[in-house]
SELUM-92852 format. One record per atom (N, C-alpha, C): residue number from 1; x, y, z; residue in three letters; atom name. Coordinates in nm, 3 decimals, decimal comma. Layout:
<r NUM <X Y Z> ALA CA>
...
This chain:
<r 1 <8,735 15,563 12,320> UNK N>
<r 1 <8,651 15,680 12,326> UNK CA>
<r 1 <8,645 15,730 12,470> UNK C>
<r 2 <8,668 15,828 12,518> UNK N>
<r 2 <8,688 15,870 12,654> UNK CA>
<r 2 <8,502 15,943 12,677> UNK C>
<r 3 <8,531 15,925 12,841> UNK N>
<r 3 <8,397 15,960 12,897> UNK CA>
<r 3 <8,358 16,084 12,951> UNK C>
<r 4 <8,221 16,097 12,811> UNK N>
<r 4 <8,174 16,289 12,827> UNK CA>
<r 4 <8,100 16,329 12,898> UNK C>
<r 5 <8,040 16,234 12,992> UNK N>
<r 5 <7,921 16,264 13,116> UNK CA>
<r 5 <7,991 16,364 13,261> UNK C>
<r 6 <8,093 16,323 13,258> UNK N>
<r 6 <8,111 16,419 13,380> UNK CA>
<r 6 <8,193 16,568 13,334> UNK C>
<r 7 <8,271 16,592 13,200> UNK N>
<r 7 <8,313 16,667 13,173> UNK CA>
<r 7 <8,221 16,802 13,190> UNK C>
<r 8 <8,259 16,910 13,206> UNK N>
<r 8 <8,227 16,986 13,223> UNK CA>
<r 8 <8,238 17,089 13,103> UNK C>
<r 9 <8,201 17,141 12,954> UNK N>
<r 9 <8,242 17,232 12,910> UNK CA>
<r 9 <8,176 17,389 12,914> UNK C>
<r 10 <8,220 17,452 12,838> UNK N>
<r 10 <8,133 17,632 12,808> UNK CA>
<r 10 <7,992 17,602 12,785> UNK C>
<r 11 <7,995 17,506 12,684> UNK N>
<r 11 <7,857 17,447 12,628> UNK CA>
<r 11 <7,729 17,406 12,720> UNK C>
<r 12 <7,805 17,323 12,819> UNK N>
<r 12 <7,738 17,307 12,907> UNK CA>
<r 12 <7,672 17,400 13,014> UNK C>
<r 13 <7,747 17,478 13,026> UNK N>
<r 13 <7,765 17,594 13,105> UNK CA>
<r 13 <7,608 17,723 13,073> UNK C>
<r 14 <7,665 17,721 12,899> UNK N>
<r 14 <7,551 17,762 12,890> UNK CA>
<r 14 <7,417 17,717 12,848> UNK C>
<r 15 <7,406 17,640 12,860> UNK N>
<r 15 <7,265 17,571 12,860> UNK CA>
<r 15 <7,202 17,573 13,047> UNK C>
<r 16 <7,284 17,578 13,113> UNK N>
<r 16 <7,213 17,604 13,260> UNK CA>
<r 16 <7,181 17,759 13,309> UNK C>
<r 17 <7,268 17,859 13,194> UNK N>
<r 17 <7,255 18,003 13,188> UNK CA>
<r 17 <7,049 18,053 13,227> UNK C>
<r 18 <6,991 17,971 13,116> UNK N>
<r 18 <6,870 18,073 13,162> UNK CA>
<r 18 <6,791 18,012 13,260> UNK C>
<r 19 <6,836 17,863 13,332> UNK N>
<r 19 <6,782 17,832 13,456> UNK CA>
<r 19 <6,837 17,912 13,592> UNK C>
<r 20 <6,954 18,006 13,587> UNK N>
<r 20 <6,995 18,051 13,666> UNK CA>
<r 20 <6,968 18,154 13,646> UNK C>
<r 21 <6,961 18,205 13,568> UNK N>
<r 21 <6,862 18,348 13,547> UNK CA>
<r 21 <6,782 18,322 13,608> UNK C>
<r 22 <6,624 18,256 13,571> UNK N>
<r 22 <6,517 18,231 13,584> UNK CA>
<r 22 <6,513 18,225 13,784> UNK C>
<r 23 <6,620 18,184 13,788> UNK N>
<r 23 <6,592 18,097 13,959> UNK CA>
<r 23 <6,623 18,275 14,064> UNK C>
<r 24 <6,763 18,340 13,989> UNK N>
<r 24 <6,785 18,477 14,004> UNK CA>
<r 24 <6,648 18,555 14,027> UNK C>
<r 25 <6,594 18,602 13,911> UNK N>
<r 25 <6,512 18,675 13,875> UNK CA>
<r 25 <6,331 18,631 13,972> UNK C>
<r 26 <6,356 18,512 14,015> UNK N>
<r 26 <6,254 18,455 14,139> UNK CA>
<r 26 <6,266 18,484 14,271> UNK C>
<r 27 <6,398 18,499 14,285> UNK N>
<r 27 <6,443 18,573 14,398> UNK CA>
<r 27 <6,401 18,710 14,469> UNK C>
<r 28 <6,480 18,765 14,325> UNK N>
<r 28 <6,425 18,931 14,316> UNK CA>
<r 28 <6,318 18,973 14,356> UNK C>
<r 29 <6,276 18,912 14,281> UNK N>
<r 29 <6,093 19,004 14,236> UNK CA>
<r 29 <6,045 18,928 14,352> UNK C>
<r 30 <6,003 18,761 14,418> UNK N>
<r 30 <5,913 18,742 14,487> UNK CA>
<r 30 <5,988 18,707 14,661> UNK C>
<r 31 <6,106 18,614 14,673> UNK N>
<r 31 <6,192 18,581 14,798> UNK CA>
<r 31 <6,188 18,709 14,863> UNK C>
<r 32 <6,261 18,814 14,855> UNK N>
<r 32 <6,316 18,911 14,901> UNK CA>
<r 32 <6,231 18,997 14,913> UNK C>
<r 33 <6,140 19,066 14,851> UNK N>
<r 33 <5,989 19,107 14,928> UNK CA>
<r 33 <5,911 19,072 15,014> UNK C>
<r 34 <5,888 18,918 14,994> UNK N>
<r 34 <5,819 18,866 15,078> UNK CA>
<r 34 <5,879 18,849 15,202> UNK C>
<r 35 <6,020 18,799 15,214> UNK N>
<r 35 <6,086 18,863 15,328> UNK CA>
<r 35 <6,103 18,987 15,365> UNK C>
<r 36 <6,113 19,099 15,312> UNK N>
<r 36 <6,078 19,222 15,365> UNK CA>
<r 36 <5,963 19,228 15,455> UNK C>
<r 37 <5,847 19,198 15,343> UNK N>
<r 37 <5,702 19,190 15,390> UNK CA>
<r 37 <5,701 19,128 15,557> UNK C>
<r 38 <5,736 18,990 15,551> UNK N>
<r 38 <5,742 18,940 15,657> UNK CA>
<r 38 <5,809 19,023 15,790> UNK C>
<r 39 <5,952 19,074 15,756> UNK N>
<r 39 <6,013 19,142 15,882> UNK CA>
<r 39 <5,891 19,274 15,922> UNK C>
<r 40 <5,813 19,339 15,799> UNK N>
<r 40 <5,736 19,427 15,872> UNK CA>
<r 40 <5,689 19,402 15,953> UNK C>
<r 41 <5,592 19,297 15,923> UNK N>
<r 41 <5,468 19,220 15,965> UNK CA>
<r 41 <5,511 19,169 16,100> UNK C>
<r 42 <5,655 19,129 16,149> UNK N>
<r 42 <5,737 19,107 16,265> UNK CA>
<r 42 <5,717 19,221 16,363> UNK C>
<r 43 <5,747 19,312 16,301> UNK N>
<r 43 <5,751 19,459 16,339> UNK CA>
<r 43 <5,659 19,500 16,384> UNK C>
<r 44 <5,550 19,488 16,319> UNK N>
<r 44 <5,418 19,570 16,381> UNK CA>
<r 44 <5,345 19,465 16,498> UNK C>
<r 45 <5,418 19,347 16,514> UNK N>
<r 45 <5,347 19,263 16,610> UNK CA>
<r 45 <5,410 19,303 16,725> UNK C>
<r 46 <5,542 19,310 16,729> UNK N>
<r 46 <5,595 19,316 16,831> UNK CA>
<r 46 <5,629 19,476 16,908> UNK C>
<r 47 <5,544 19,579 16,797> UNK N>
<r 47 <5,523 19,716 16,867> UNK CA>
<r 47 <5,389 19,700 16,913> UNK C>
<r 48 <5,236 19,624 16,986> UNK N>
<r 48 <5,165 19,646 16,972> UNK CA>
<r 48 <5,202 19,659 17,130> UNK C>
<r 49 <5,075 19,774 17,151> UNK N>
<r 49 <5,098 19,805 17,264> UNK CA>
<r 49 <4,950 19,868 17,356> UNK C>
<r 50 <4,943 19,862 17,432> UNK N>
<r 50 <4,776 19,935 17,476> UNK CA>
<r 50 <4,810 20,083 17,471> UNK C>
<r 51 <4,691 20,163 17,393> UNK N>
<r 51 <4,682 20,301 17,389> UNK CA>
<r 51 <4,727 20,354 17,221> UNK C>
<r 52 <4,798 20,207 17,133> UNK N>
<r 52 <4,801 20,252 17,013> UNK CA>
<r 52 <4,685 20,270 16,871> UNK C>
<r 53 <4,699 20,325 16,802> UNK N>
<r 53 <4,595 20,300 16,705> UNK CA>
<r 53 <4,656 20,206 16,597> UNK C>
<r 54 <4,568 20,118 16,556> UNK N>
<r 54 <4,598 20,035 16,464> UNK CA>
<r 54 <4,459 19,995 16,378> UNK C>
<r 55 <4,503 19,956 16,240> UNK N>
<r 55 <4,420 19,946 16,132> UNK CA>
<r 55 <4,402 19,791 16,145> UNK C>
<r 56 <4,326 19,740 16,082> UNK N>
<r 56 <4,271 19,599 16,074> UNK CA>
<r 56 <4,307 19,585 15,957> UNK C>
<r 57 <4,284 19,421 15,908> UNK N>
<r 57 <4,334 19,368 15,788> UNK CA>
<r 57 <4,167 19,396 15,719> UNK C>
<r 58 <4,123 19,430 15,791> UNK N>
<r 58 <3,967 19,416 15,700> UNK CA>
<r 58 <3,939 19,604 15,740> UNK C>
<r 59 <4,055 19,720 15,720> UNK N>
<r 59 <4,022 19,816 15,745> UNK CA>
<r 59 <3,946 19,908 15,859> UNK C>
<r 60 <3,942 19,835 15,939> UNK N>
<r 60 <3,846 19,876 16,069> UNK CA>
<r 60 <3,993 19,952 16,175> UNK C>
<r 61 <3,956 20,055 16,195> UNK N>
<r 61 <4,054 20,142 16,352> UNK CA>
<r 61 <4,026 20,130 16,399> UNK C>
<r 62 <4,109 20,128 16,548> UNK N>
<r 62 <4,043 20,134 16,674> UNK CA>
<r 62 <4,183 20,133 16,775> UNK C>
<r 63 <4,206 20,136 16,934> UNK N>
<r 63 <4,298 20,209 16,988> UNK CA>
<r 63 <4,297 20,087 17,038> UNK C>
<r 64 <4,401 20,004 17,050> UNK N>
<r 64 <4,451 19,874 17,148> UNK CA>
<r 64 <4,390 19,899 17,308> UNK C>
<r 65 <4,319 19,816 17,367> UNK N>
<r 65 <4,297 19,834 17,493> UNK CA>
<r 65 <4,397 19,746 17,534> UNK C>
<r 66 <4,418 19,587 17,518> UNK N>
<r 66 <4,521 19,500 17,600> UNK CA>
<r 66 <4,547 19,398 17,481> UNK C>
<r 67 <4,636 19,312 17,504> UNK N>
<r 67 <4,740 19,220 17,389> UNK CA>
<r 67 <4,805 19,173 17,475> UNK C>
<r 68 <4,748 19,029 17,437> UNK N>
<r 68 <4,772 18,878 17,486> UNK CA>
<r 68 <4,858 18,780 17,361> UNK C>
<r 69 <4,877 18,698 17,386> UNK N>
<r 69 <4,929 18,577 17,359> UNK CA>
<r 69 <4,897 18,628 17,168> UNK C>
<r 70 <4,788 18,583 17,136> UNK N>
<r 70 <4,712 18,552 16,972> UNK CA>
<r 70 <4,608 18,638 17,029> UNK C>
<r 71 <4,524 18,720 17,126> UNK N>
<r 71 <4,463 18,843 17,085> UNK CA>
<r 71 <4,502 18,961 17,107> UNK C>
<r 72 <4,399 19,034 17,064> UNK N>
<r 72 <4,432 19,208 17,125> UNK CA>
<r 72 <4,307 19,231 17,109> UNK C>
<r 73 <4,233 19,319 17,225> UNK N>
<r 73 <4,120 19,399 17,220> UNK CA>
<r 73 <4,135 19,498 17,195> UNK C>
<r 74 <4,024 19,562 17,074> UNK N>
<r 74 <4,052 19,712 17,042> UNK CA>
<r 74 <3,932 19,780 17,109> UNK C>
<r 75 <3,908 19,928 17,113> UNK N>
<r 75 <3,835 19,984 17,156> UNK CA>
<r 75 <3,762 20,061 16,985> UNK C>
<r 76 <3,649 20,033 16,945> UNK N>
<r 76 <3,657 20,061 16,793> UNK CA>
<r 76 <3,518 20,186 16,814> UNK C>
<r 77 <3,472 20,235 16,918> UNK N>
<r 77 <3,370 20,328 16,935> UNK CA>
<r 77 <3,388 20,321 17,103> UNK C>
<r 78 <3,305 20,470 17,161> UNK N>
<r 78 <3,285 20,433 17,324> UNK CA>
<r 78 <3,199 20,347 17,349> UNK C>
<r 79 <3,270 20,309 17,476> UNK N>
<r 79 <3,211 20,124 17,514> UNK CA>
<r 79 <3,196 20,029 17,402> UNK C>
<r 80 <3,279 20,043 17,284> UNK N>
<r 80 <3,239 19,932 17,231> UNK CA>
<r 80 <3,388 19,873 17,189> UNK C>
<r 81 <3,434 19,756 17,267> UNK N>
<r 81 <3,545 19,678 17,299> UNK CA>
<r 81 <3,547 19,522 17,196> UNK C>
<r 82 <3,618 19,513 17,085> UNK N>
<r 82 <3,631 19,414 16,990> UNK CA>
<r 82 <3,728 19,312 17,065> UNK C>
<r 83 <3,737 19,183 17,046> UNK N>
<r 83 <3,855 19,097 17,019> UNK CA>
<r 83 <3,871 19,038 16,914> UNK C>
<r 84 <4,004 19,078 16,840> UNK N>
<r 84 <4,031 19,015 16,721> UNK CA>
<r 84 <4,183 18,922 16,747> UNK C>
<r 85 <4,205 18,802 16,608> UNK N>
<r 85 <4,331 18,791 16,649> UNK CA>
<r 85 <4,425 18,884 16,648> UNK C>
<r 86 <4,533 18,881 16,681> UNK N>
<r 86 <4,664 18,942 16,690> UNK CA>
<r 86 <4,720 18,949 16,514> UNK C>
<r 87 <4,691 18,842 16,469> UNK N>
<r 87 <4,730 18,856 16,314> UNK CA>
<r 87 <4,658 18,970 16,243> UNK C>
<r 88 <4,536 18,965 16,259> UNK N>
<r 88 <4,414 19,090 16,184> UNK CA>
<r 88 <4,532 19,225 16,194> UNK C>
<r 89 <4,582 19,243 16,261> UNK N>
<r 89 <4,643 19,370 16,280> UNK CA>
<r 89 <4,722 19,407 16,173> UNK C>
<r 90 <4,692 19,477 16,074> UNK N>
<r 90 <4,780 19,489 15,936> UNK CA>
<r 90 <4,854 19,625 15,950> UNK C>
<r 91 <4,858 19,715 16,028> UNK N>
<r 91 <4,982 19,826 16,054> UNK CA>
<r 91 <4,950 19,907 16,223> UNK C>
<r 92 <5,003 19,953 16,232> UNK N>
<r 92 <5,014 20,049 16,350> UNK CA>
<r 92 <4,967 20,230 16,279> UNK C>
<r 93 <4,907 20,246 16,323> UNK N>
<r 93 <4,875 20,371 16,239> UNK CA>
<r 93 <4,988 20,494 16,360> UNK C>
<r 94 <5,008 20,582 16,296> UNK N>
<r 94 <5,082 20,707 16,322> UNK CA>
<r 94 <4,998 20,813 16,329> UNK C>
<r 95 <4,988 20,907 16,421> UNK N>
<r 95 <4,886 21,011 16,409> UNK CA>
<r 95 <4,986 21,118 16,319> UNK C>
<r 96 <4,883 21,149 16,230> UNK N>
<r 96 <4,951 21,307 16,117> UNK CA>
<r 96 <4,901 21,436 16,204> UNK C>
<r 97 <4,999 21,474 16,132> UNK N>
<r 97 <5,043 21,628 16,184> UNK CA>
<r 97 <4,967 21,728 16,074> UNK C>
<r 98 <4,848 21,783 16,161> UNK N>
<r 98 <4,806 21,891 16,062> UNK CA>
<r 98 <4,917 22,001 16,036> UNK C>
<r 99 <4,919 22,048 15,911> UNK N>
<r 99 <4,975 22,167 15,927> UNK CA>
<r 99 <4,931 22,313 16,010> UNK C>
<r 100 <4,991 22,376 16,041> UNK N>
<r 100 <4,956 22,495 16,120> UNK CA>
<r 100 <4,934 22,579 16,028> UNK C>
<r 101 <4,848 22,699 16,023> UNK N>
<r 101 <4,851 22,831 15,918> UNK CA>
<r 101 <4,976 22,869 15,935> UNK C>
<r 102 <5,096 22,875 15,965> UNK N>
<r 102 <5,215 22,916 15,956> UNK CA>
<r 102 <5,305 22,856 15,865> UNK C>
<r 103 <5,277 22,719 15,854> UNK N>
<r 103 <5,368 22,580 15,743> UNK CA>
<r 103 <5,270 22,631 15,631> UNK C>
<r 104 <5,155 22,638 15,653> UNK N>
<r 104 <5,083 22,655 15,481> UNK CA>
<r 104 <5,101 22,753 15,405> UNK C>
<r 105 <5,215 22,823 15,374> UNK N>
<r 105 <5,204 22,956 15,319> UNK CA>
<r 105 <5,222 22,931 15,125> UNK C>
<r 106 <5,073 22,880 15,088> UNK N>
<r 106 <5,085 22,865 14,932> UNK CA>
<r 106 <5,052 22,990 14,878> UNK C>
């Protein structure tokens, strides 16, 4: 009787089919976002800069005064100077562009 443990057939093949799906489809949806996520999150640390506006992870604005090591002081009212960590910082905000009465022509 010859030996069926290491053989390899189709059969076999597909029975590992929906674990490789499954492992695929884990990838997709959660690996590869969350690495996205992460390179942002890279991104907005390493643009922080004094004089920018940035949002907090707990929603609070305020304009970077200085950024150290693991903090950054924001300026979140006049004279009133926060230190939070460096992580709290959940985006860099962009100032918007009102439109002019000239762009609005509805």
């Amino acid at each position: 009787m010859p030996n069926v443990f290491g053989v390899l057939t189709v059969s076999n093949w597909v029975e590992f089919l929906p674990l490789a799906l499954i492992i695929l489809v884990f990838y997709l949806l959660v690996l590869r976002p969350a690495r996205n996520r992460q390179k942002d999150f890279m991104a907005t640390q390493d643009s922080l800069e004094s004089g920018k506006r940035v949002m907090l992870a707990s929603g609070i604005f305020g304009d970077v005064a200085s950024v150290r090591d693991d903090e950054v002081d924001l300026v979140i009212a006049p004279n009133v100077t926060v230190t939070v960590a460096r992580q709290a910082v959940a985006r860099v905000v962009t100032p918007e562009v009102a439109p002019t009465d000239e762009e609005s022509t509805d």
